[in-house]
Biopython code that builds the backbone (N, CA, C, O; Angstrom):
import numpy as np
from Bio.PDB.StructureBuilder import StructureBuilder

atoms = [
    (1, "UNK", "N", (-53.033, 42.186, -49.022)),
    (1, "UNK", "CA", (-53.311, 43.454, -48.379)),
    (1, "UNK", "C", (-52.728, 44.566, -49.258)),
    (1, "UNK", "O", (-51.593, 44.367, -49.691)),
    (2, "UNK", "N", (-53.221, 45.475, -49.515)),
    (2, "UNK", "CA", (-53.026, 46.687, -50.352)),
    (2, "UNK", "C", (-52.209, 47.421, -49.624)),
    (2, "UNK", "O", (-52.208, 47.332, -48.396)),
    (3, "UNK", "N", (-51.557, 48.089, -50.166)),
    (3, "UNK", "CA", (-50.169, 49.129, -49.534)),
    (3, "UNK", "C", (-51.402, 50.486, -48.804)),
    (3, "UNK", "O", (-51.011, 51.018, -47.765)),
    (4, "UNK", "N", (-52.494, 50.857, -49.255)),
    (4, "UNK", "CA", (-53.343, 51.762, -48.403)),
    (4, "UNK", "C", (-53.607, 51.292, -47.614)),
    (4, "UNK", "O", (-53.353, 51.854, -46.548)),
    (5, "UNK", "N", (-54.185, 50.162, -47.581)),
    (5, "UNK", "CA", (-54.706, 49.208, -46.194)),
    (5, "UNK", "C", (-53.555, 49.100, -45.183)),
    (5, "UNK", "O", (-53.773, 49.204, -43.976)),
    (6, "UNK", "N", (-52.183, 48.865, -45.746)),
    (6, "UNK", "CA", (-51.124, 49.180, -44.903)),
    (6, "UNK", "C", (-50.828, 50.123, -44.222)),
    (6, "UNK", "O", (-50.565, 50.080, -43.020)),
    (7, "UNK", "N", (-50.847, 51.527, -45.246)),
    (7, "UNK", "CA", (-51.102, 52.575, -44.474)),
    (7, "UNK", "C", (-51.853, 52.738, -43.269)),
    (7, "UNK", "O", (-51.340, 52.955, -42.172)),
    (8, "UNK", "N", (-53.196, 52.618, -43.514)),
    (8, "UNK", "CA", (-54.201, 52.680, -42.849)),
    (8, "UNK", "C", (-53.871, 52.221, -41.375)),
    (8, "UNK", "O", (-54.244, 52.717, -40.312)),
    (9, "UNK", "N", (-53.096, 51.174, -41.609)),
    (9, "UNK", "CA", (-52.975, 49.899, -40.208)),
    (9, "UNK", "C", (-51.691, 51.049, -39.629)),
    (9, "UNK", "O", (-51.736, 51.489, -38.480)),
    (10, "UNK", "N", (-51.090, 51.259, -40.159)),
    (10, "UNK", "CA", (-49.496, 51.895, -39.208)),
    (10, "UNK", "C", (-50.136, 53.667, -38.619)),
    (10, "UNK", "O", (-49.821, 54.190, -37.550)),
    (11, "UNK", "N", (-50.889, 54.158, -39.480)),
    (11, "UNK", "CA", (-51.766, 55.456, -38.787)),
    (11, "UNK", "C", (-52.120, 54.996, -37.718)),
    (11, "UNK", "O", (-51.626, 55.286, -36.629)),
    (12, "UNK", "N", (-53.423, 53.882, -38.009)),
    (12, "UNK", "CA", (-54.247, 53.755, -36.937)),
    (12, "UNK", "C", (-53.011, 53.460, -35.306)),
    (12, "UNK", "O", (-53.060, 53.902, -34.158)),
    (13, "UNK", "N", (-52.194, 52.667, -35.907)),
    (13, "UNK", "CA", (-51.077, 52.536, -34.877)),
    (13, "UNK", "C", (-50.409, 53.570, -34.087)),
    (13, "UNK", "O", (-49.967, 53.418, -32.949)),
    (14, "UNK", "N", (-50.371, 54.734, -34.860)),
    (14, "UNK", "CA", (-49.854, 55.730, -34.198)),
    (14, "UNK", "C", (-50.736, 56.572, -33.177)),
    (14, "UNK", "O", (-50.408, 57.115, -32.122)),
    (15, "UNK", "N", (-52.303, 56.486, -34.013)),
    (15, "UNK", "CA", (-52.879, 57.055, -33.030)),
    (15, "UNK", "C", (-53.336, 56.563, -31.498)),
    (15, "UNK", "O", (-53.294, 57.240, -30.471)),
    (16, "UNK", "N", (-53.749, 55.287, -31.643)),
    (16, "UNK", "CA", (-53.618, 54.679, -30.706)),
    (16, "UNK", "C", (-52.249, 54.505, -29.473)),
    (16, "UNK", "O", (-52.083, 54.077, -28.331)),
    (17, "UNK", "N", (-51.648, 55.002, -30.330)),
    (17, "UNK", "CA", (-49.836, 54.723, -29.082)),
    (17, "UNK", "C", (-50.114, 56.523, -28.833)),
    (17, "UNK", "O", (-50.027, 56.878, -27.658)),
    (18, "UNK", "N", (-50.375, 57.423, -29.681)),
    (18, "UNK", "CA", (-50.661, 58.474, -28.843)),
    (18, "UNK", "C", (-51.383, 58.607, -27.918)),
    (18, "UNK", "O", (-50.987, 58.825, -26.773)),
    (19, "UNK", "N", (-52.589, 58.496, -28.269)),
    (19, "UNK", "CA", (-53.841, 58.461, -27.116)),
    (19, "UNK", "C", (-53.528, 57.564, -25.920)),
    (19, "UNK", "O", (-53.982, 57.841, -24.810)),
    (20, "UNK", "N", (-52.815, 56.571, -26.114)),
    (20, "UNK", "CA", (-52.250, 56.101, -24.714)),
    (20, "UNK", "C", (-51.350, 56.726, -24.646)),
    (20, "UNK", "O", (-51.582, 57.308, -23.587)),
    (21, "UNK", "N", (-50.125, 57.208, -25.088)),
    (21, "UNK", "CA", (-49.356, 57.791, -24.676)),
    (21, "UNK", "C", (-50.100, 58.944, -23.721)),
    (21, "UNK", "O", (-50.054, 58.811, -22.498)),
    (22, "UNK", "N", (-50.614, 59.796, -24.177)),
    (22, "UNK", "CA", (-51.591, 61.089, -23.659)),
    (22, "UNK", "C", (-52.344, 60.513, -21.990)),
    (22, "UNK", "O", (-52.317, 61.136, -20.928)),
    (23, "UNK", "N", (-53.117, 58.823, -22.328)),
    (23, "UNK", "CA", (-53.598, 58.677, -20.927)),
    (23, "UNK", "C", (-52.249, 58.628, -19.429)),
    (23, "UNK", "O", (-52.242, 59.275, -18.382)),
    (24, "UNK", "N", (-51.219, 57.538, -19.977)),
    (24, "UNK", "CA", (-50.450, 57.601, -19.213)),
    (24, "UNK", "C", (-49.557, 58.493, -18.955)),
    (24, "UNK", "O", (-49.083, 58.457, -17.819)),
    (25, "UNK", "N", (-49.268, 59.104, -19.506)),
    (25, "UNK", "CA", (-48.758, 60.694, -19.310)),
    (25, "UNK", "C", (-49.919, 61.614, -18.320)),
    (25, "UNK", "O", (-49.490, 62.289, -17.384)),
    (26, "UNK", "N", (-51.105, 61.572, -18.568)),
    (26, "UNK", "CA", (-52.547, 62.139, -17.435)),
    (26, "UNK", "C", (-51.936, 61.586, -16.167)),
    (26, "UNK", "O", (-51.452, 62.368, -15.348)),
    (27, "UNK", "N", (-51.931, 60.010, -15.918)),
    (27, "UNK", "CA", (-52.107, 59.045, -14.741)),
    (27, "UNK", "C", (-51.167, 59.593, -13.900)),
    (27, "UNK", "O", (-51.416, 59.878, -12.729)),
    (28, "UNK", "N", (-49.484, 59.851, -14.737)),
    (28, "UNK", "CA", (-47.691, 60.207, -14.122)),
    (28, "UNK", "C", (-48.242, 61.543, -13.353)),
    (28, "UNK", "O", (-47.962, 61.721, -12.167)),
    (29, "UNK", "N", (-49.066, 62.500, -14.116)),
    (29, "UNK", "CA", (-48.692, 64.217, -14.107)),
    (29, "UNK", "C", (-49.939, 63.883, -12.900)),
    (29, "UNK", "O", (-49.471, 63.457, -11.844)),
    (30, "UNK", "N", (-50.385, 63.925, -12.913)),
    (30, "UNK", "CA", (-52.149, 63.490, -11.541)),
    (30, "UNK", "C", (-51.430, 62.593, -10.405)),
    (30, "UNK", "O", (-52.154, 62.195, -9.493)),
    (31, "UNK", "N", (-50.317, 62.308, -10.393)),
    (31, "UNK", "CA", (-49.649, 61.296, -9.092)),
    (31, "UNK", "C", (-50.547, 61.687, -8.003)),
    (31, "UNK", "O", (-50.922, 62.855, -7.910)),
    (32, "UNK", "N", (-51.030, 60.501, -6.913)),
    (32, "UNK", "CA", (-51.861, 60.742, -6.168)),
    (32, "UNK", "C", (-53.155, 61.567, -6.115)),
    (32, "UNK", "O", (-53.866, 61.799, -5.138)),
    (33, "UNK", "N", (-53.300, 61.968, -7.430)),
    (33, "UNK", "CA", (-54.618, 63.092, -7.201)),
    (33, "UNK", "C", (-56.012, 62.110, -7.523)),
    (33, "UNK", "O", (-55.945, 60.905, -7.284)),
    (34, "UNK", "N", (-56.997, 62.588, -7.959)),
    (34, "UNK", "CA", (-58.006, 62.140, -8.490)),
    (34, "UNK", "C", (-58.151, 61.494, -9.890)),
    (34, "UNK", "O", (-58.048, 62.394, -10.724)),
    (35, "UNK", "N", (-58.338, 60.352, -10.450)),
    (35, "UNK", "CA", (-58.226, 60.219, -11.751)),
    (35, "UNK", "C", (-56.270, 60.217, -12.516)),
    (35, "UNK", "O", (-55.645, 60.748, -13.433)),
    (36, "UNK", "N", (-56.075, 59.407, -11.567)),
    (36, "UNK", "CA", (-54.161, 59.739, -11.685)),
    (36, "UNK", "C", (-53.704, 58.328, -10.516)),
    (36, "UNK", "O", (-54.354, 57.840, -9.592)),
    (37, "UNK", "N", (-52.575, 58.049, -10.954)),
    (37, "UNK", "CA", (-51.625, 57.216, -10.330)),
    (37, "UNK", "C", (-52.156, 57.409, -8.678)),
    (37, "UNK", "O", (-52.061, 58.462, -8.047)),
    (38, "UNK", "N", (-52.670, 56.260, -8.215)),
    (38, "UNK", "CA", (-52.672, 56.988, -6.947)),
    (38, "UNK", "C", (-51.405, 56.088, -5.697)),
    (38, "UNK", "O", (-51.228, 56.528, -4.561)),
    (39, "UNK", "N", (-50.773, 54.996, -6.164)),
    (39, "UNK", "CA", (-49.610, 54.446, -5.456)),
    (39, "UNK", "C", (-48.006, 54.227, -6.239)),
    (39, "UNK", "O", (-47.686, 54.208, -7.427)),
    (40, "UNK", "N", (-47.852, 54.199, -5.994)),
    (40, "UNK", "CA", (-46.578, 53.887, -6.794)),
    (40, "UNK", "C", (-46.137, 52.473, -7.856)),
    (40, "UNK", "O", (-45.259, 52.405, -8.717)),
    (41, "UNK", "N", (-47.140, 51.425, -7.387)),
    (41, "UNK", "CA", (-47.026, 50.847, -8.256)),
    (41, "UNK", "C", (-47.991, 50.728, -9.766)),
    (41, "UNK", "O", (-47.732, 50.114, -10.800)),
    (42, "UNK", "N", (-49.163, 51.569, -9.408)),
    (42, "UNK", "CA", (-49.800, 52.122, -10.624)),
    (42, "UNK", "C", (-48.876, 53.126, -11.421)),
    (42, "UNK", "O", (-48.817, 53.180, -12.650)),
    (43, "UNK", "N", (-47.924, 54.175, -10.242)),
    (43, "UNK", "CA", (-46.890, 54.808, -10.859)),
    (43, "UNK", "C", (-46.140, 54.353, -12.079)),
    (43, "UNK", "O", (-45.962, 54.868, -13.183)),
    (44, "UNK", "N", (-45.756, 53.214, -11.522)),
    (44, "UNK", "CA", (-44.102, 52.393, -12.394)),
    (44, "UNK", "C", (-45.472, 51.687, -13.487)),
    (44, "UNK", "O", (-45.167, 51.664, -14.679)),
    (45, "UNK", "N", (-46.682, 51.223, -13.185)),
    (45, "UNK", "CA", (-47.269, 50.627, -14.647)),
    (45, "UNK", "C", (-47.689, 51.707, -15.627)),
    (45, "UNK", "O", (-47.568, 51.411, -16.815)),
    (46, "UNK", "N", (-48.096, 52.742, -15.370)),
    (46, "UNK", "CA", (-48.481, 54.258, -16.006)),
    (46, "UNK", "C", (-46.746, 54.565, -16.796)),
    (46, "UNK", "O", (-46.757, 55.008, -17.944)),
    (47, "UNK", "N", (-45.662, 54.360, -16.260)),
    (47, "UNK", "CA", (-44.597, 54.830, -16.866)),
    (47, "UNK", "C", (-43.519, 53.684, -17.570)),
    (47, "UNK", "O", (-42.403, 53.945, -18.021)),
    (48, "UNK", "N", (-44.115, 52.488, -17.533)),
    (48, "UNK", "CA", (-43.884, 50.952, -18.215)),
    (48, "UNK", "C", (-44.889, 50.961, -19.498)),
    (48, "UNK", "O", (-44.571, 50.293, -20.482)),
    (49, "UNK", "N", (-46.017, 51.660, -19.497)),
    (49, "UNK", "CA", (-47.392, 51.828, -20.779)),
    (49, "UNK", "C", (-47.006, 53.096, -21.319)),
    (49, "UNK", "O", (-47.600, 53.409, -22.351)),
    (50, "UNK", "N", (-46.041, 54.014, -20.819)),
    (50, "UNK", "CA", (-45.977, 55.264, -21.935)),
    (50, "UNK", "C", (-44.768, 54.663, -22.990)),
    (50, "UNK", "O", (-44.726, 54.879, -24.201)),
    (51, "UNK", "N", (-43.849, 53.890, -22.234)),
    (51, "UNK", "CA", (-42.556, 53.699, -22.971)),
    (51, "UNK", "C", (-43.186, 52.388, -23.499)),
    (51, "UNK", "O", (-42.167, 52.039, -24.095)),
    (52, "UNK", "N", (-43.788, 51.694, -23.676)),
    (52, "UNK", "CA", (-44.726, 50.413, -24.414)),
    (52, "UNK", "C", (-45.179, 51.637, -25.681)),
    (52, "UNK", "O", (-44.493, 51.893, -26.671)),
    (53, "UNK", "N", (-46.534, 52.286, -25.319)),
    (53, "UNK", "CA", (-46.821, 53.708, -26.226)),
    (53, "UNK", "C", (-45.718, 53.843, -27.030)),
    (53, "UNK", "O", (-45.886, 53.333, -28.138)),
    (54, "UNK", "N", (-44.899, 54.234, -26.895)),
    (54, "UNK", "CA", (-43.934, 55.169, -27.255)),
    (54, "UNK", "C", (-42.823, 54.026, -28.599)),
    (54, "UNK", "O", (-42.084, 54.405, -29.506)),
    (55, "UNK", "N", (-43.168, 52.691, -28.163)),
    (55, "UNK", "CA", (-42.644, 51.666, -29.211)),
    (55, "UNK", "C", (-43.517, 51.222, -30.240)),
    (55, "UNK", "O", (-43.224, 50.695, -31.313)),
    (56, "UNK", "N", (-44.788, 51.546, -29.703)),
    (56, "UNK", "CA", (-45.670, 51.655, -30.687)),
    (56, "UNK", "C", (-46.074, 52.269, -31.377)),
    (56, "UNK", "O", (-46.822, 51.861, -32.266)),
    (57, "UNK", "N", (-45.656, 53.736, -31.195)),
    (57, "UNK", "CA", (-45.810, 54.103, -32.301)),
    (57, "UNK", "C", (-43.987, 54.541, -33.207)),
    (57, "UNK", "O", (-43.653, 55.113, -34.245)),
    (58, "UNK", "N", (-43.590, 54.166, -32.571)),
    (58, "UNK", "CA", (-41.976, 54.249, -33.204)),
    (58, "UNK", "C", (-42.564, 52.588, -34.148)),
    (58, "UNK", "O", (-42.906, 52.537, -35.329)),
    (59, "UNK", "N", (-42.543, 52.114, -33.747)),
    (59, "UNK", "CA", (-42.894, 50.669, -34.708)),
    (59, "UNK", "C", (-44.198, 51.175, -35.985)),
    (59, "UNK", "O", (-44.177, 50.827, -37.165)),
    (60, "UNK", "N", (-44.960, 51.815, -35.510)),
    (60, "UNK", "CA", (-46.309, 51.648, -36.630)),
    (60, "UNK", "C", (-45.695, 52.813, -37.300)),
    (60, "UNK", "O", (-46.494, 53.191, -38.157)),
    (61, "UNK", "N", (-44.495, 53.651, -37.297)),
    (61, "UNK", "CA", (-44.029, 54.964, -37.597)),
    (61, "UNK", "C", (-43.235, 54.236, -39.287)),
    (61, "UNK", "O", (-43.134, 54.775, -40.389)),
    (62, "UNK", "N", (-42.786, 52.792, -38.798)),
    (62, "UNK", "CA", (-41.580, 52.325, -39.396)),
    (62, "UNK", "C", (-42.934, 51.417, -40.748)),
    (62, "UNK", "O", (-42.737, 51.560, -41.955)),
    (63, "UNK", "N", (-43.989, 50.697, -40.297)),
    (63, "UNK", "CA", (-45.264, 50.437, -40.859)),
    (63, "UNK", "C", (-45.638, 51.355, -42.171)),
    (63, "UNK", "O", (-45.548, 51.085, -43.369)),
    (64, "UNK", "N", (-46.049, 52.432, -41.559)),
    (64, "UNK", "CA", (-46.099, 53.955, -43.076)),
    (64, "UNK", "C", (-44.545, 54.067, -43.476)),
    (64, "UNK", "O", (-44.589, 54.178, -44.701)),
    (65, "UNK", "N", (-43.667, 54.085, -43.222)),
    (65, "UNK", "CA", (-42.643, 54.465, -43.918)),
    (65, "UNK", "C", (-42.700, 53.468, -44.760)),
    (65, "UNK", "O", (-42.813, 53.833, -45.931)),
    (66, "UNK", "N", (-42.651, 52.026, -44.537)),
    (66, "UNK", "CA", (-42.547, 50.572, -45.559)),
    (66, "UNK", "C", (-43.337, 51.036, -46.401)),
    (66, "UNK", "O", (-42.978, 50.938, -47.575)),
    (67, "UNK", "N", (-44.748, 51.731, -46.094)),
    (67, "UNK", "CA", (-45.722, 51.875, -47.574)),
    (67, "UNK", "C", (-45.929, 52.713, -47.898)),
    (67, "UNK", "O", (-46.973, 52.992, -48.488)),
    (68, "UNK", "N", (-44.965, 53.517, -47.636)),
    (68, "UNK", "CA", (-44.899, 54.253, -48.756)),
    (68, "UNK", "C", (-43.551, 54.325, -49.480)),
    (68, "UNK", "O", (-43.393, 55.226, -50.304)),
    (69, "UNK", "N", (-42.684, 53.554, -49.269)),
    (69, "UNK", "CA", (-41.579, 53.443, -50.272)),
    (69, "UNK", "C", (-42.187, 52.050, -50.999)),
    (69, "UNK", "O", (-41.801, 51.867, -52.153)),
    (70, "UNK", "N", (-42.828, 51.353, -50.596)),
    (70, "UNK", "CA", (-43.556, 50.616, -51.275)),
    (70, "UNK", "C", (-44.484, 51.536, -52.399)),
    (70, "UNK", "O", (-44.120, 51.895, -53.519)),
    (71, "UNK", "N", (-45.455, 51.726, -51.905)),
    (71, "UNK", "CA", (-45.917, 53.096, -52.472)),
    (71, "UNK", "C", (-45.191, 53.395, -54.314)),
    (71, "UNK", "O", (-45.436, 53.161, -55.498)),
    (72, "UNK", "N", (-44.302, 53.989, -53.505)),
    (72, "UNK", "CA", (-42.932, 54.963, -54.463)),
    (72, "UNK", "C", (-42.870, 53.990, -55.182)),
    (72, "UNK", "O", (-43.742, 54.125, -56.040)),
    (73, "UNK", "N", (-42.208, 52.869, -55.355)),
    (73, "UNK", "CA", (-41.479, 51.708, -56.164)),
    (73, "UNK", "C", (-42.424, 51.257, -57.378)),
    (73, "UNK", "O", (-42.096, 51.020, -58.540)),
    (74, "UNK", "N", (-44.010, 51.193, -56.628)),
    (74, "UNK", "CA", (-45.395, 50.503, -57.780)),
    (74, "UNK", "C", (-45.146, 51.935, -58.182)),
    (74, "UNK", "O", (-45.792, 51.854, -59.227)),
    (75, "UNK", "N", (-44.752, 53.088, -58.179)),
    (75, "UNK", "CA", (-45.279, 54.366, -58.894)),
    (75, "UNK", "C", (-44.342, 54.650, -59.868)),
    (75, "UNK", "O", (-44.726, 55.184, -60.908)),
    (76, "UNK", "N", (-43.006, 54.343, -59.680)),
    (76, "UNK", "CA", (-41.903, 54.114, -60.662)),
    (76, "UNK", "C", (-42.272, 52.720, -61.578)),
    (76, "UNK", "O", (-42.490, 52.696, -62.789)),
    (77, "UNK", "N", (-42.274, 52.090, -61.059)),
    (77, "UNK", "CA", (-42.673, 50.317, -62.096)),
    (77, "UNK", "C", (-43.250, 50.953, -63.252)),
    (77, "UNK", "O", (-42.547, 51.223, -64.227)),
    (78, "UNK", "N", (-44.848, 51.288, -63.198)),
    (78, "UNK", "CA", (-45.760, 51.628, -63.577)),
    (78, "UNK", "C", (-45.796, 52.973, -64.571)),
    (78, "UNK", "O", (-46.367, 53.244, -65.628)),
    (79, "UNK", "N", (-44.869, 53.682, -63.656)),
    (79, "UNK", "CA", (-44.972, 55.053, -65.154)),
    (79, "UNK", "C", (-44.249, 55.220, -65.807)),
    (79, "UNK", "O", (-44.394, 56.071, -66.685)),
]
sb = StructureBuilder()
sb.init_structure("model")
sb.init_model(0)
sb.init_chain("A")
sb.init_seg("    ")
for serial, (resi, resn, name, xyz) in enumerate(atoms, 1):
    if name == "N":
        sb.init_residue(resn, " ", resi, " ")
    sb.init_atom(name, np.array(xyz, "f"), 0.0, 1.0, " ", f" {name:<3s}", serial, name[0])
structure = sb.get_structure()
């Protein structure tokens, strides 16, 4: 796997833990409304999937950092 392709994979990671982050954050702030948490135990799973979110992209955060000090290292070798 290529250090871009790596990249690629820890972005895509982040965006995805945002965009859920963003839904379950909708579900918490909508409590009981329409299109939102409507009991409490959808509550506690809506706020168990933001902090899941929220490791995911702290994890795919740590993914781009590896490649690009990877990155850095083939760019020193090399020149």
């Amino acid at each position: 796997m290529s250090v871009g392709s790596v990249l690629n994979v820890g972005l895509s990671g982040i965006l995805s833990g945002t965009q859920q982050m963003n839904a379950h954050a909708g579900k918490i702030a909508r409590y009981g409304q329409e299109g939102g948490a409507t009991s409490e135990s959808q509550l506690i799973e809506s706020a168990v999937g933001l902090k899941q979110s929220e490791l995911q992209v702290k994890a795919s955060a740590m993914v781009v950092k590896a490649a690009a000090k990877v990155s850095d290292s083939l760019i020193d070798i090399y020149a």
